[in-house]
C-alpha positions in Angstrom: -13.9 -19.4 -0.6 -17.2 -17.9 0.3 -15.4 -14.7 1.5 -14.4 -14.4 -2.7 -18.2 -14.9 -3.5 -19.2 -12.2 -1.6 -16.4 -10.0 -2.8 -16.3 -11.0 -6.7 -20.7 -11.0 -6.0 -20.0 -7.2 -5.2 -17.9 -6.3 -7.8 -19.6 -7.6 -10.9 -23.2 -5.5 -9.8 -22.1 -2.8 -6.8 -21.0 0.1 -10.3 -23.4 -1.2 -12.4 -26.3 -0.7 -9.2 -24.6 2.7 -8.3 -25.2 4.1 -12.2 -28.9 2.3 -12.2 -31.6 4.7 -12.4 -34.0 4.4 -10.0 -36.8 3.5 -12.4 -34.8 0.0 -12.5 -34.3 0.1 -8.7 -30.6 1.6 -8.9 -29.1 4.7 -7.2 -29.2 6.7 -9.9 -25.1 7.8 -9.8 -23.3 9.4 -12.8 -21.3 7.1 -13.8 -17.9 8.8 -12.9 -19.5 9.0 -9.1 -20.9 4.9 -9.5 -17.4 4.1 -10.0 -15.4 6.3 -7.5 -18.2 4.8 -5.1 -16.5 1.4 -5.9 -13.5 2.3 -5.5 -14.1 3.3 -2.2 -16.0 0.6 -1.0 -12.8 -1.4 -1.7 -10.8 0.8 0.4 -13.3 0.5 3.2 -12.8 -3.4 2.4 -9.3 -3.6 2.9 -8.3 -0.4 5.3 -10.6 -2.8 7.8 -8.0 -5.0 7.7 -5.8 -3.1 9.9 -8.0 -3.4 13.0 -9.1 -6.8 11.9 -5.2 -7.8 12.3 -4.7 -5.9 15.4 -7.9 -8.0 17.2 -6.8 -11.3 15.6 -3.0 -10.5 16.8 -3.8 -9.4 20.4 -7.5 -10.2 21.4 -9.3 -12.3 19.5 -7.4 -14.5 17.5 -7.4 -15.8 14.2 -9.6 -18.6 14.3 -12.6 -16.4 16.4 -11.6 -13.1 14.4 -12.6 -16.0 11.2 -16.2 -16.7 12.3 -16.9 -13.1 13.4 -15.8 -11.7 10.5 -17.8 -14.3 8.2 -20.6 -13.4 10.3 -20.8 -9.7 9.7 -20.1 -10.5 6.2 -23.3 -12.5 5.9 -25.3 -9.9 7.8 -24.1 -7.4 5.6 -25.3 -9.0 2.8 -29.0 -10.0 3.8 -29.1 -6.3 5.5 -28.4 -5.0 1.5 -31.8 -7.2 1.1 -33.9 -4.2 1.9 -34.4 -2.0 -0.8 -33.3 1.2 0.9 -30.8 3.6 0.7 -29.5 3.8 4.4 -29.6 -0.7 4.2 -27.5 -0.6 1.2 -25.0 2.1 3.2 -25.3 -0.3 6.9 -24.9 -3.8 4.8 -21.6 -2.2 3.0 -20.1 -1.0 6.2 -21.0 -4.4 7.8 -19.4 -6.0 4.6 -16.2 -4.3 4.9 -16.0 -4.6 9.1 -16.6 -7.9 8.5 -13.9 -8.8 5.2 -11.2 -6.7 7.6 -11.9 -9.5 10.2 -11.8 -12.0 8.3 -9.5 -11.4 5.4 -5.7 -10.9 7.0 -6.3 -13.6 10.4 -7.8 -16.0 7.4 -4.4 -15.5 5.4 -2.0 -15.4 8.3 -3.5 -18.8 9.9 -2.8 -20.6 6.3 0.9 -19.1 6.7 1.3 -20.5 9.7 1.4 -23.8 8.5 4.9 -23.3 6.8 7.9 -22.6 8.9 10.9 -19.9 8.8 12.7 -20.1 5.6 10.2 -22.2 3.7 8.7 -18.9 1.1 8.8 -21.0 -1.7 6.5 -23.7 -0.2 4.3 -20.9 0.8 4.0 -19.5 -2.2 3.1 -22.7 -3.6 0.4 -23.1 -1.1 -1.1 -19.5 -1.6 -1.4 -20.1 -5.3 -3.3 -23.4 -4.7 -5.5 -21.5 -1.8 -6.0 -18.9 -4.8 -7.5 -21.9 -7.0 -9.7 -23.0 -4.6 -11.2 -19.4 -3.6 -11.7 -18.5 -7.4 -14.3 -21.2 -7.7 -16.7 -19.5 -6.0 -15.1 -16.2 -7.6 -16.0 -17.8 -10.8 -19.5 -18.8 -9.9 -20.2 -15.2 -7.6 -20.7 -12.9 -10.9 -22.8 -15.3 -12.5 -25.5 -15.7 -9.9 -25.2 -12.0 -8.4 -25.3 -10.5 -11.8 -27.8 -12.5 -13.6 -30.2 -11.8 -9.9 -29.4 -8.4 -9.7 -29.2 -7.0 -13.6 -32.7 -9.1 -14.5 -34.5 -10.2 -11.3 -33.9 -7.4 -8.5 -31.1 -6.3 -7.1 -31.2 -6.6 -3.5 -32.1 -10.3 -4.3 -28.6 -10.6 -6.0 -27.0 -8.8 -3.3 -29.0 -10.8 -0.3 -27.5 -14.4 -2.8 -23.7 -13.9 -1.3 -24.7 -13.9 2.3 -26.5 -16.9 1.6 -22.8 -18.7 0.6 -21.1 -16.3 3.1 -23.3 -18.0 6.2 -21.9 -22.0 4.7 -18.7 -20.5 4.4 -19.0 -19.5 8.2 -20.2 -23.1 9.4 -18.1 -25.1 6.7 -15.0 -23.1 8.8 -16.3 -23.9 12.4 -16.2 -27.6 11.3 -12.8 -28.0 9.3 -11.1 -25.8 12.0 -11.8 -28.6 14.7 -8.2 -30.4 12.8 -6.0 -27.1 13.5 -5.0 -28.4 16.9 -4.3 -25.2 19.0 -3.1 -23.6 15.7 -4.9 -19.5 15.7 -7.0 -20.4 18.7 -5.5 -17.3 21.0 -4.2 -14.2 20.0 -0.2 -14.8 19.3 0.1 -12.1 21.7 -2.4 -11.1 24.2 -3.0 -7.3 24.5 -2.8 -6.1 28.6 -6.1 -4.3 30.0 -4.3 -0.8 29.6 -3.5 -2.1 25.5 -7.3 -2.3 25.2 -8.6 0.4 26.9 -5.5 2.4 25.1 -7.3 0.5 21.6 -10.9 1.4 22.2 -9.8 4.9 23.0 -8.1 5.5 19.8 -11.4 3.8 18.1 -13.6 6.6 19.8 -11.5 9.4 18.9 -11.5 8.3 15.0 -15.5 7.4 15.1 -15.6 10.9 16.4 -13.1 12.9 13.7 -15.5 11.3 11.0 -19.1 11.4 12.7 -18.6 14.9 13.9 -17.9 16.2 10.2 -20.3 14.7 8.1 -23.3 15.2 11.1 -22.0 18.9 10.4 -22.6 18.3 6.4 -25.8 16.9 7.0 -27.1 19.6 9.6 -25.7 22.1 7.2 -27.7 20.6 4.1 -24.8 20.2 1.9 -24.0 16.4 2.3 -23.7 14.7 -0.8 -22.5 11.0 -1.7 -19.0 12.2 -3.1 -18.3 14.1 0.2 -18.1 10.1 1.3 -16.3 8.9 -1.4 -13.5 12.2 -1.1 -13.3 11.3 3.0 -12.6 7.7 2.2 -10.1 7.9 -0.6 -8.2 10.4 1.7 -8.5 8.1 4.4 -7.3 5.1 2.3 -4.3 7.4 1.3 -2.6 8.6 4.6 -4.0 5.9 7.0 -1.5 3.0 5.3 1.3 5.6 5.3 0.2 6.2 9.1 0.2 2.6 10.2 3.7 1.6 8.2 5.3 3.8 10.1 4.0 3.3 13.4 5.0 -0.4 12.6 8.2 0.0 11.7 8.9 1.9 14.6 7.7 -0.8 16.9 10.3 -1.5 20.0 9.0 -5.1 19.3 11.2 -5.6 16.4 14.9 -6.7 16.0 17.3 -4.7 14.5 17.3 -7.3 11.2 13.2 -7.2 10.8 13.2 -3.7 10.9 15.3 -3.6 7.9 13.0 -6.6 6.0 9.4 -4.3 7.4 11.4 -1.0 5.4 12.6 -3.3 2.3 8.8 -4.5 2.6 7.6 -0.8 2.2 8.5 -1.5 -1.9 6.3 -5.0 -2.0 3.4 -2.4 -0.3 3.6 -0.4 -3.2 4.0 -2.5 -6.0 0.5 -3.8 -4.1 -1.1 -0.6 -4.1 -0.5 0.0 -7.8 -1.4 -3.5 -8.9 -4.6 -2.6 -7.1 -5.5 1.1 -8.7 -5.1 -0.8 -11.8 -8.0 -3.5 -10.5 -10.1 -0.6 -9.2 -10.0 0.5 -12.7 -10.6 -2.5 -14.4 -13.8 -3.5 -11.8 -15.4 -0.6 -12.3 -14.8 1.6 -15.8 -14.7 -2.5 -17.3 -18.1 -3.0 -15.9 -19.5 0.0 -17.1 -17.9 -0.4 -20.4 -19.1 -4.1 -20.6 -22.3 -2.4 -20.2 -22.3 0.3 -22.6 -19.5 -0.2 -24.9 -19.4 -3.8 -25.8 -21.2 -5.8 -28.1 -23.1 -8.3 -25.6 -25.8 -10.1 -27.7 -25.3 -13.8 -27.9 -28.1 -15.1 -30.6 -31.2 -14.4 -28.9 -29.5 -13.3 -25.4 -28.1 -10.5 -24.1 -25.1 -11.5 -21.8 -25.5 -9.5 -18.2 -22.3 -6.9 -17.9 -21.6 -8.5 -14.6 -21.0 -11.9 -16.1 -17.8 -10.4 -17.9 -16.3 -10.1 -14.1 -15.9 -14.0 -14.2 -13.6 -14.3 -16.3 -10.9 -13.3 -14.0 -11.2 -15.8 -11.3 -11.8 -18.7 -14.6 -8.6 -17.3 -15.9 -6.7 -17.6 -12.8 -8.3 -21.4 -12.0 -6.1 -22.2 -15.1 -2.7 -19.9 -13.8 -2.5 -20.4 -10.6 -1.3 -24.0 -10.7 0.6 -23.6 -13.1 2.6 -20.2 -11.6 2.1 -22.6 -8.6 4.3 -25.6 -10.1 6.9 -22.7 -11.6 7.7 -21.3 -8.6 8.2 -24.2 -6.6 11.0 -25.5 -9.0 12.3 -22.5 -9.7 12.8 -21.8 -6.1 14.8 -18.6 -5.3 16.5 -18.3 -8.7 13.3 -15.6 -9.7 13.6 -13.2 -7.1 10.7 -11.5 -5.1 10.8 -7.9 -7.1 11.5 -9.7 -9.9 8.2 -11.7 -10.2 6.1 -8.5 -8.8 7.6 -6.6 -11.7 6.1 -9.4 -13.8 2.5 -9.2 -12.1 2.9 -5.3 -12.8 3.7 -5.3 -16.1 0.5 -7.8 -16.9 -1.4 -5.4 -15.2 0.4 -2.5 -17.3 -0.5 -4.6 -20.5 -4.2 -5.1 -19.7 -4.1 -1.2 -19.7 -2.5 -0.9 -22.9 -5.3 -3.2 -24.8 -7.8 -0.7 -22.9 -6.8 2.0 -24.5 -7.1 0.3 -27.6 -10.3 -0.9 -27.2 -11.5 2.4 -25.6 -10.5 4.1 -29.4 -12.7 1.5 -30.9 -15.5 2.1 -28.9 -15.6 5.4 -30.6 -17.2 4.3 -33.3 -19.7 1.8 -32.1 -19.8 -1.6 -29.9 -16.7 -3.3 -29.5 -16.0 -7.3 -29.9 -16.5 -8.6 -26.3 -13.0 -10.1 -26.7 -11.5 -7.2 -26.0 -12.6 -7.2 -22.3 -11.8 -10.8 -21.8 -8.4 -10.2 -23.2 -7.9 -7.3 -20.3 -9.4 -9.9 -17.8 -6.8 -12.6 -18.9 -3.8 -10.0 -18.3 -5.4 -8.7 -14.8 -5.8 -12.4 -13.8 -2.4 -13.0 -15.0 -1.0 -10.2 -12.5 -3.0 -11.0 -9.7 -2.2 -15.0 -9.4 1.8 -13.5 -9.8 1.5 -10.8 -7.6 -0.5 -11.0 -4.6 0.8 -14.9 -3.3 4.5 -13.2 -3.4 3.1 -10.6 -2.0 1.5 -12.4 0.8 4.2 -14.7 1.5 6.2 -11.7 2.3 3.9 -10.5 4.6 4.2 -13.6 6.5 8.2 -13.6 6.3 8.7 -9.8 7.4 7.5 -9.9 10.8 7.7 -12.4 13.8 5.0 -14.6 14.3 3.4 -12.0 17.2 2.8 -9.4 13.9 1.5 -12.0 11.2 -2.1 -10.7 11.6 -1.1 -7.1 11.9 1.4 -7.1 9.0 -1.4 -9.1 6.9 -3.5 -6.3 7.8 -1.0 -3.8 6.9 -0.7 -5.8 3.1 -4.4 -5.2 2.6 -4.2 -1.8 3.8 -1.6 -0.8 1.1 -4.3 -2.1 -1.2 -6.5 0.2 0.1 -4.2 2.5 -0.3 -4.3 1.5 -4.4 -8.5 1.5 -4.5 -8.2 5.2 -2.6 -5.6 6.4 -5.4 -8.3 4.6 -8.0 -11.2 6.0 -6.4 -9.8 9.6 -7.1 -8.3 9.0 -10.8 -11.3 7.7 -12.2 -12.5 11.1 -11.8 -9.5 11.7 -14.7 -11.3 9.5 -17.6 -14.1 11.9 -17.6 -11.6 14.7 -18.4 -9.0 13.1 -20.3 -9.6 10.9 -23.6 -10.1 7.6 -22.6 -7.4 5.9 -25.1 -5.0 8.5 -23.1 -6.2 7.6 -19.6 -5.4 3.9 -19.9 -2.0 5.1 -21.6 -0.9 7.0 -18.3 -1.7 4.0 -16.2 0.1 1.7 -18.5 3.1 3.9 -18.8 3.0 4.1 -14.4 2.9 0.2 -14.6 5.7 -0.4 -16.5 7.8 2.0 -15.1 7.3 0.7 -11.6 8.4 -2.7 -13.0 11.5 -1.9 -14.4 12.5 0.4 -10.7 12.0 -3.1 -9.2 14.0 -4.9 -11.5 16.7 -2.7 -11.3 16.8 -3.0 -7.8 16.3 -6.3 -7.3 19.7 -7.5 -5.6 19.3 -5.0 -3.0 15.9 -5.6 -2.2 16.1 -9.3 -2.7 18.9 -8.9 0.2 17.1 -7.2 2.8 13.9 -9.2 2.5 16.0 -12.3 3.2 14.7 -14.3 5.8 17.5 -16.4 7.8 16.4 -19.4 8.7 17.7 -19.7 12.3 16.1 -16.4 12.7 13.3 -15.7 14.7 10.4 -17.2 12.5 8.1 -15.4 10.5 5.3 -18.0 11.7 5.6 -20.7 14.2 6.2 -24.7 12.0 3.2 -26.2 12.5 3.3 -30.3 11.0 1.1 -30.5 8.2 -0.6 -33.8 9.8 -2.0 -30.8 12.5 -4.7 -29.9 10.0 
């Protein structure tokens, strides 16, 4: 829960901080650069979660890789309390070592508690896990944005470690009822795995410290030097590690065929999530410059607008929750992340409507909420499906790694979104939104098409080897 405060806390002020001038204690960004900055902070957030799954898989475990991760998190956020350039760029990279920890050996320990052949429980379960981390999702913007956009904005940022540190200890204390459940790595890398680990580690701190000391020395170092390494990175890394994975001697002939089938779920995730990139920052920006935000007397903060998504999903999730559990398998997997895409796709649509009315003055505030009702809509559909699978595809000695490997596809979406928001400076906005939609849709309708194939190879047999060891539910 408090891992969602500190992530919806960032999004509703990080753009709107970014474009800031510094006479009002912001960075002072264009706003094309504020929002590409965004976008690859949230492929730093989620390209951690490779490593993060590799440590909770093989060193760590999930429960420890839990309380470390919350940890950095927390110091992340009261490191952002300094009002400094280089604290704002330590407490992000803390921030997003810490989510990578934290995020995919979270998820894969609350798979665990549902056996082989049980997705539709587990779907279930995810929705209702989604409810109860969108109350602080709902509550985040609210406190971050009204701190940061009137009272200062370090102040807002320093508020999430504040709920990130109870998270942490609220954790340590509920986890005492998991039994032996995530307490050591599912399988325990050798001394030569390690050393092998922290050798690849070195070698990649090097390939990016040796460049950008070589920008800096040279005096050409800008911020969107960062922002171009990271959406790169975001790009071919996933591709890298998908591939390395599916290669693994480790598995059978039959999950090797469920981790390629998977490969479609990865990128239905990674274009679910340039469409969020989109909305999280040109949305914020627009709440700010393009809406009509006075309430009588009041002028509603921009970052407020970014709780609507987490209200709108309190009320979808159990519903979506209650669907698929009596609907069962009858609504296939690419069928339902077809619907999730085409909300996404819609909320696009009424963008570019709303960007042609902005044209000629402030637009009705409704406009946005309507776009956060769609994106809300085709989160709480896409991503527990989408997680679910993750558990399913892999034995239970890959659950953290293939979790990572989910969130790494959606850094794989925030690199893509990092780079195209570069386009609606270029292109008419109404247009912009038009080619995303048009992307959406069409990805939708390739999944439906091949849905029996897909739905096929993604099949889990239950006598299989399990995707996460049954745990009783009585163990919690």
């Amino acid at each position: 829960m408090w891992e969602r405060f500190s992530f919806f806390g960032m999004i509703a002020i990080l753009a709107l901080y970014a474009a800031a001038p510094p006479a009002r204690g912001g960075l002072g960004l264009p706003m094309g650069t504020a929002a590409a900055l965004f976008g690859a902070y949230v492929g730093l957030v989620f390209m951690a979660a490779m490593p993060g799954g590799w440590l909770g898989d093989r060193v760590l475990g999930e429960r420890r890789a839990v309380v470390i991760g919350g940890s950095g998190i927390a110091l992340g956020h009261f490191t952002m309390l300094v009002p400094a350039a280089a604290a704002t760029w330590l407490g992000l990279g803390l921030i997003a070592a810490g989510t990578g920890l934290l995020k995919p050996n979270m998820l894969a320990l609350l798979g665990r508690f549902h056996g082989p052949g049980q997705s539709a429980q587990r779907e279930s379960t995810l929705s209702l896990f989604y409810v109860s981390i969108q109350l602080s999702a709902l509550v985040a913007p609210l406190v971050t944005g009204f701190l940061g956009e009137t009272v200062d904005w370090h102040l807002g940022f320093a508020a999430a470690g504040v709920g990130m540190t109870f998270g942490v200890a609220q954790f340590v204390l509920g986890s005492r009822s998991f039994g032996d459940l995530g307490r050591k790595p599912g399988h325990p890398a050798s001394a030569a795995e390690r050393r092998k680990a922290a050798l690849i580690a070195g070698i990649a701190a090097g390939v990016v410290a040796v460049p950008a000391a070589a920008d800096v020395l040279a005096g050409t170092f800008t911020l969107m030097h960062v922002v171009i390494a990271m959406g790169l990175l975001s790009l071919i890394a996933p591709v890298a590690y998908f591939l390395v994975l599916r290669r693994s001697p480790a598995l059978s002939v039959p999950q090797r065929s469920r981790v390629t089938a998977f490969g479609w779920v990865l990128a239905a995730t990674a274009l679910f999530w340039m469409f969020v990139i989109q909305g999280n920052s040109l949305l914020s920006l627009f709440a700010q410059h393009a809406t009509d935000r006075r309430l009588g007397g009041f002028t509603i903060p921009a970052g407020w607008f970014a709780s609507a998504t987490p209200l709108f999903m309190l009320v979808l999730a159990p519903v979506l929750a209650v669907l698929w559990t009596r609907a069962g398998e009858r609504i296939p997997l690419p069928v339902k992340i077809a619907i999730g895409l085409a909300a996404a796709a819609g909320s696009m649509l009424l963008m570019s409507a709303a960007s042609g009315l902005a044209a000629g003055g402030l637009v009705s505030p409704w406009w946005l909420i309507a776009v956060y009702l769609l994106l809300a809509l085709g989160e709480v559909v896409l991503a527990p499906v989408g997680l679910s699978a993750s558990v399913d595809v892999a034995p239970s000695t890959f659950a953290g790694r293939t979790m990572g490997l989910y969130w790494m596809c959606s850094a794989f979406g925030a690199g893509i979104g990092s780079q195209l928001v570069h386009l609606s400076a270029v292109l008419p906005r109404p247009v912009y939104y038009l080619v995303l939609a048009g992307a959406g849709l069409g990805s939708g309708l390739a999944l439906v098409l091949a849905r029996r194939s897909l739905t096929a190879r993604l099949a889990v047999p239950v006598t299989g080897t399990p995707a996460a060891p049954a745990v009783a539910v009585a163990a919690r």
